[in-house]
N, C-alpha and C positions, 0 to 999 in steps of 0.2 A: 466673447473676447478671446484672440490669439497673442500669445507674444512669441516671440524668436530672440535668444540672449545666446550672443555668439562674443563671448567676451577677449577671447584668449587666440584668434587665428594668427599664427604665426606663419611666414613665407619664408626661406633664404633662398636666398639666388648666388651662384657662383657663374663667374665667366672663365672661360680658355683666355691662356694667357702667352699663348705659345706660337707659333708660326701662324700668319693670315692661313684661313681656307676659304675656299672656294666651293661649290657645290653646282653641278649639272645634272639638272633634274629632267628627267623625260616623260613628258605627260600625252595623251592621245591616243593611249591603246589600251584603256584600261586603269588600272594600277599605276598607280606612276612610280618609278624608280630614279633613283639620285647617286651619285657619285660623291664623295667628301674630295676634295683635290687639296694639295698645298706646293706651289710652285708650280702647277700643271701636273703632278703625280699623284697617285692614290694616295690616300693617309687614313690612316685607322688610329690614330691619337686622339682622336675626340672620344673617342672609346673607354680613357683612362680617365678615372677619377681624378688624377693625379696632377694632373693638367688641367686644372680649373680653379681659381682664388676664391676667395672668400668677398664678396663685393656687397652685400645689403643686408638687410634685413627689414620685410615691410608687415608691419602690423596691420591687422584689418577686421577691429570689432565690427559688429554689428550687431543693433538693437533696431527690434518691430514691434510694435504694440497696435495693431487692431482691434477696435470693436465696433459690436454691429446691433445697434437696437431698434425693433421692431415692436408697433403698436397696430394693431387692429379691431375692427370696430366693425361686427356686420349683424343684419336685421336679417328676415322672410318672411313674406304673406301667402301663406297659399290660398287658394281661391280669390285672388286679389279682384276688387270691381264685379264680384260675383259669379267670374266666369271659371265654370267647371275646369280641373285641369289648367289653371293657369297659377304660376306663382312668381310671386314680383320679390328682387334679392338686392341688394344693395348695401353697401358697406365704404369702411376706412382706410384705409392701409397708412401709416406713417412708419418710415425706415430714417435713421442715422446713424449714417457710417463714419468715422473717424481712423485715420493710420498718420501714422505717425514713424520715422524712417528713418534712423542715426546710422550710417556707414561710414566709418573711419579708416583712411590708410595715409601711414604714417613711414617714411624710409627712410631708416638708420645707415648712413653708409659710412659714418666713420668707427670703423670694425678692426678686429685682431686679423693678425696675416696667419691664416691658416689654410688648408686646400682642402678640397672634399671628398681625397681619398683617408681622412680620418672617419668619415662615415659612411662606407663603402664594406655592402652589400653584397650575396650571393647574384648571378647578373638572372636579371628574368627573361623568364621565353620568351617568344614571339615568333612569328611563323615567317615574317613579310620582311624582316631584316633585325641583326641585331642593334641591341639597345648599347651594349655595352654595361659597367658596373651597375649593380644596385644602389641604393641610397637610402638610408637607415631614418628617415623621417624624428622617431623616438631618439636616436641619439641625437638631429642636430637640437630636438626640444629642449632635452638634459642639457646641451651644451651653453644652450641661448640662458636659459636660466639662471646653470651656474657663472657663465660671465655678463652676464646681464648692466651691471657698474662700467663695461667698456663698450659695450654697443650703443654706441649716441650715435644722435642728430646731428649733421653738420649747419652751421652758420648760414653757409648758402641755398641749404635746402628749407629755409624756413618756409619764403613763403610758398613754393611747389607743394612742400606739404599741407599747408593752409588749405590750400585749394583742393587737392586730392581726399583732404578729410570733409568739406565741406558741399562737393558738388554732387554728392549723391543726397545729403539730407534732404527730406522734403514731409512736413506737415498739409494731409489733403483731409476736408471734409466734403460729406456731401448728402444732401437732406432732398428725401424724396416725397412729397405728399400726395397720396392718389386718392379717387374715388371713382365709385364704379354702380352700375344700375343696368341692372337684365332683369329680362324677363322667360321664364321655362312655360311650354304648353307642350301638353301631353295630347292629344286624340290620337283613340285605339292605334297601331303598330306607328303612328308619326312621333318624332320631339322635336319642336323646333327652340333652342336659345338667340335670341338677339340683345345683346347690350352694347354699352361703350366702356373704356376706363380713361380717365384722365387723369394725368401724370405731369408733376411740376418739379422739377430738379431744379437745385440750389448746389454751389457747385462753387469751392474756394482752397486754392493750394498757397502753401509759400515752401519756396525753395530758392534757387539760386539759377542768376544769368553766367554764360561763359561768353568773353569776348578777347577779340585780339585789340590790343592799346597801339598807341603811334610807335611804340619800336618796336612792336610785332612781338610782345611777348603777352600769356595769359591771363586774362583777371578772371575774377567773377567780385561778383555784387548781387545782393540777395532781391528778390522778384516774388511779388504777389499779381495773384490771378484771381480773377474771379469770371462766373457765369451761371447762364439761369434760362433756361428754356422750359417749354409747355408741348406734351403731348397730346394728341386725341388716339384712342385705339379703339374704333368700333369693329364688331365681329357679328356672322351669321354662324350658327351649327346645326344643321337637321341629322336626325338620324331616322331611318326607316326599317321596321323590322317585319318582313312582308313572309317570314314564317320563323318558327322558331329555332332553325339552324341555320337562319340567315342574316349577317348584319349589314344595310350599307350606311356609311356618313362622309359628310360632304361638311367643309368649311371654308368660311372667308375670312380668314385675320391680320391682321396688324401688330405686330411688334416690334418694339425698341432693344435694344443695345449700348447699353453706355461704355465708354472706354475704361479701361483697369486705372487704380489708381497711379502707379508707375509709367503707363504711356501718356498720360495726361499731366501728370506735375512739373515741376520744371525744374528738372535735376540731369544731371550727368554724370558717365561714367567714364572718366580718361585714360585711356594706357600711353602713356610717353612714348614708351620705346617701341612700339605697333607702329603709332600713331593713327588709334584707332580712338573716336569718339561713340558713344553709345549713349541715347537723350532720350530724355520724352519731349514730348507735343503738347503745350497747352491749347494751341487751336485747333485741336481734336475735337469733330463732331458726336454724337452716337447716329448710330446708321439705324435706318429703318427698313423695314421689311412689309412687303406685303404678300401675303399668301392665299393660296389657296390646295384646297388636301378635298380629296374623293380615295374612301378606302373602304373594299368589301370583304367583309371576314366569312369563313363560312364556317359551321362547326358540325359538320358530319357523323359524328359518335365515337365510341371508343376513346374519348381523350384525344382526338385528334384534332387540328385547325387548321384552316388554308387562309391566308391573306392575301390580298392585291392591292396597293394602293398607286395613286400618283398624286404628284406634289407641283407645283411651280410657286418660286418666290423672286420677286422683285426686291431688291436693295439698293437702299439708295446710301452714297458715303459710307460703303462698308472701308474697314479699318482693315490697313494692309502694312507691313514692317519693308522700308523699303533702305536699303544702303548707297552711299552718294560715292563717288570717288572723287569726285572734283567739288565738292559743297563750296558755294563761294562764302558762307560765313567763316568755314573754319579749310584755308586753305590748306595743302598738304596735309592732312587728315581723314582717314575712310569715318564716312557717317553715317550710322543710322538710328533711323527715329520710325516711329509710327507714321503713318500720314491715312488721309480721307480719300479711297478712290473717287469717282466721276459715278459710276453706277453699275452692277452687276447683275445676276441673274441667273434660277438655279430653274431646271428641269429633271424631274427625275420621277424613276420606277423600283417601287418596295414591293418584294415577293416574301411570303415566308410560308414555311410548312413544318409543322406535327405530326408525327406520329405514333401512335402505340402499335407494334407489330404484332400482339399475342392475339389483338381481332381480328387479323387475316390467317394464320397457322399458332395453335395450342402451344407448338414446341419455341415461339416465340417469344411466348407471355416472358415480360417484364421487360425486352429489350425495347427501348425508343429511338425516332434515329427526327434529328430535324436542321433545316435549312434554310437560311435567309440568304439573299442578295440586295443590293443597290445600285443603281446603273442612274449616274448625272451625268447631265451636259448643262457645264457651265462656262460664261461669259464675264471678264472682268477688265475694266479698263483703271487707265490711270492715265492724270495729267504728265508729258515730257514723252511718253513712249505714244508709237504708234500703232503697236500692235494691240487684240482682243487676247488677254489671257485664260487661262482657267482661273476657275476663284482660289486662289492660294489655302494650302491646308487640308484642299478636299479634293481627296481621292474619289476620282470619277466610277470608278469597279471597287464593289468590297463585298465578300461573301464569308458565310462561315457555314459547315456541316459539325454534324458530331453522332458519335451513337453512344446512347446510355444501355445499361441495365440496372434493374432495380428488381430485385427478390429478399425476401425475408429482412436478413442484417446487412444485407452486404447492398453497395450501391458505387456506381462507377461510370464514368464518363471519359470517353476520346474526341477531341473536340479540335479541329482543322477551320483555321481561318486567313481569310487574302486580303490585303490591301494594294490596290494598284498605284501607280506613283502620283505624285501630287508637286505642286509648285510651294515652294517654302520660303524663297523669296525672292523679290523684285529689285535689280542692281540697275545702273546707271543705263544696259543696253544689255542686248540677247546673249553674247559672251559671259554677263556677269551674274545673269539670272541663278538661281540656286534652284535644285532639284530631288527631291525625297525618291529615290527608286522601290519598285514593287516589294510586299515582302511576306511572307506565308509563317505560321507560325502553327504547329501541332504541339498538343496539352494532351498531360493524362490524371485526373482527378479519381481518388477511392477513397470508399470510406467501410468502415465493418463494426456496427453497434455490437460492442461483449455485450452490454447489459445496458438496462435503463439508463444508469450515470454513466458507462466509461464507452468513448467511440474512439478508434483509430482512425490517424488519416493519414491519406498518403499524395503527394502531388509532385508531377514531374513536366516543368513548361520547357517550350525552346525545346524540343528534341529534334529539330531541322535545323539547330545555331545558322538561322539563318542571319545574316550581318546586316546590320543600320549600313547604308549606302547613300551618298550626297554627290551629285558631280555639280558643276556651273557650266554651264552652255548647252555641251554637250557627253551626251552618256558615257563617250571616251575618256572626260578629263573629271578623272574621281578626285573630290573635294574633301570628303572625308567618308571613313571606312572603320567600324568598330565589331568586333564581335563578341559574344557575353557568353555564348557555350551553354548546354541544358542546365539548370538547376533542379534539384531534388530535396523534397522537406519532410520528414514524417515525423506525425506528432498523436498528444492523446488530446480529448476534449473530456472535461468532466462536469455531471451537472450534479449539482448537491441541494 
């Protein structure tokens, strides 16, 4: 059982109150750069704290109470029917999940006429433009606090509020009962496992509908859902071990995926002034998979390993976040919701290596160095486009290296990893698509036992600040751009 009690989040919002501006943004080379304009001339006033009113104030608890119970039940026969090396396994699994989902926002806009250069800040860095003033967060809390008797609700906000505190609630249960029957046979270097599992979800949300009325303005009305499907998942696994620094296995499986409970209930998330909608899907499938895996380990001596595997999996209604710009439910509103693609498809090659280097050169001993890669080619479609995409989220190249040492007290690791870019998400047409660009990341881990009880440690990640990068379309037109800069922690560990 998890809860989340977020009782207290406070928002203020001020707006400029001062001459219209204007902005001429230039995107396509990178970086995009803008201009502030007012009357067709530069203007650097939006800069000033000073020049912005006091306009809202939106409250926005939140309460989550998950829990997750789990009951199982399993037998074994070895020598089942007589036969040497074989054992027959069979068992229960029952799971129920419940969450449970209160989000409140609430906007007080009849407020004191004050400006927000009474909470005005040393101005902070930034490398790519400035920001202008700071803003003192702690003082506008003290401020909200002590006038808290003059920050009301207006009249006419009642019922907008209604709806903004209500459209993200949503109560989902969902009850899994499975069973399952394999059978393990051992002769000399074979093992062969074949069984099935079968799996039956139960599956019921309430939350809330959003719709436009005949004079075009927003309701909601509360929505119950229900469903209930049955799985079959049989599977083959052999393993062959035809000496003993050699492993191969080979598999054939079947698994499920069920949607989260937030893309499947039937809640929303509104921003007015966006005019951006944010949903889930209750006619959200769970997508299935079929696979198959051939992987050969080899273990040569010295603490060393070599892997090779490959993979291919078949999906069927895999689950993709896709954004609308024209949704004809909710006109003039950007939307996105989960939805069920058509069918996808993964191909791929896993390599990995260990090693200890003090079994090739004495003056070695202790340093290890190892290496993994991933290399997919994947296929993803969806109903409205007509293009094959990648599968969203999965970086077709990912590698990592690192080299350790380990002597005595002391032990240490530098560790180099790459992700190549990936599809993040699916918009109206190729303009709108969203894109995750490549990104490398070097780590430096240490540790130095003084003694039994007390270790040192030392970690230093991000020493490449290499930057989170987003564009839509094309590499040119950057969507968003963040950087975090190395961090560094040193701490002690004690065991008593």
């Amino acid at each position: 059982m998890t809860d989340e009690n977020v009782p207290d989040e406070i928002e203020g919002r001020f707006e400029n109150d001062q001459s219209p501006l204007d902005a001429v943004v230039r995107q396509g080379a990178g970086m995009p750069t803008f201009q502030i304009l007012s009357g067709g001339a530069a203007d650097t006033s939006y800069l000033d704290n000073a020049n912005y009113a006091f306009d809202r104030v939106v409250l926005a608890p939140k309460f989550v109470d998950d829990d997750d119970t789990n009951l199982n039940f399993n037998v074994e026969r070895a020598e089942a029917f007589g036969v040497a090396g074989f054992t027959l396994s069979g068992g229960i699994d029952l799971r129920f999940k419940r969450k449970v989902t209160d989000v409140g926002e609430t906007e007080l806009r009849n407020v004191p006429d004050i400006r927000l250069d009474q909470f005005t800040t040393g101005a902070p860095g930034y490398p790519f433009h400035p920001l202008g003033d700071g803003i003192s967060s702690a003082g506008f809390v003290d401020f909200f606090n002590t006038n808290r008797s003059s920050i009301l609700e207006r009249p006419q906000d009642v019922e907008d509020n209604l709806i903004l505190n209500t459209a993200e609630d949503y109560s989902a249960d969902e009850d899994v009962s499975a069973g399952y029957l394999m059978g393990t046979w051992d002769s000399g270097p074979w093992r062969f496992i074949v069984g099935a599992r079968v799996e039956h979800t139960e599956y019921s949300a309430q939350g809330s509908e959003l719709n436009f009325d005949d004079s075009g303005d927003l309701t909601i009305n509360p929505r119950s859902v229900e469903s209930s499907y049955t799985n079959v998942l049989p599977g083959i696994h052999a393993r062959f071990t035809p000496r003993d620094d050699l492993v191969i296995r080979a598999a054939w499986s079947n698994t499920i995926a069920r949607p989260s409970f937030g893309d499947q209930s039937p809640r929303f998330e509104i921003n007015n002034e966006d005019l951006e909608i944010n949903m889930g899907n209750p006619d959200l499938e769970p997508y299935e998979s079929s696979n198959l895996d051939l992987l050969l380990d080899w273990y040569p001596g010295g603490g060393s390993v070599m892997s090779v595997g490959v993979f291919s999996k078949e999906l069927d209604s895999y689950i993709v976040e896709r954004t609308f710009q024209n949704d004809a439910q909710f006109p003039g509103f950007e939307v996105t919701r989960p939805v069920n693609g058509t069918d996808a498809s993964i191909r791929g090659i896993e390599l990995n290596l260990e090693q200890e280097l003090g079994r090739w050169a004495p003056a070695l001993d202790g340093f290890l160095v190892g290496a993994n890669a991933t290399l997919l080619d994947t296929e993803f479609t969806v109903d409205g486009r007509t293009e094959t995409f990648s599968l969203p989220q999965a970086a077709e190249e990912s590698a990592n290296f690192y080299v350790g040492y380990e002597q005595g007290r002391f032990s240490g690791r530098v560790s180099y990893s790459f992700r190549g870019e990936y599809l993040e998400e699916i918009g109206d047409s190729r303009e709108f698509d969203v894109y995750v660009m490549e990104s490398q990341q070097l780590d430096l881990t240490a540790s130095f036992r003084v003694n039994d009880a007390i270790e040192v440690l030392f970690e230093a990640q991000n020493l490449l600040d290499d930057p989170l990068e987003l564009y839509q379309g094309t590499p040119a037109t950057t969507l968003q751009f963040e950087e975090y800069g190395a961090t560094f922690a040193i701490g002690l560990k004690g065991r008593f």
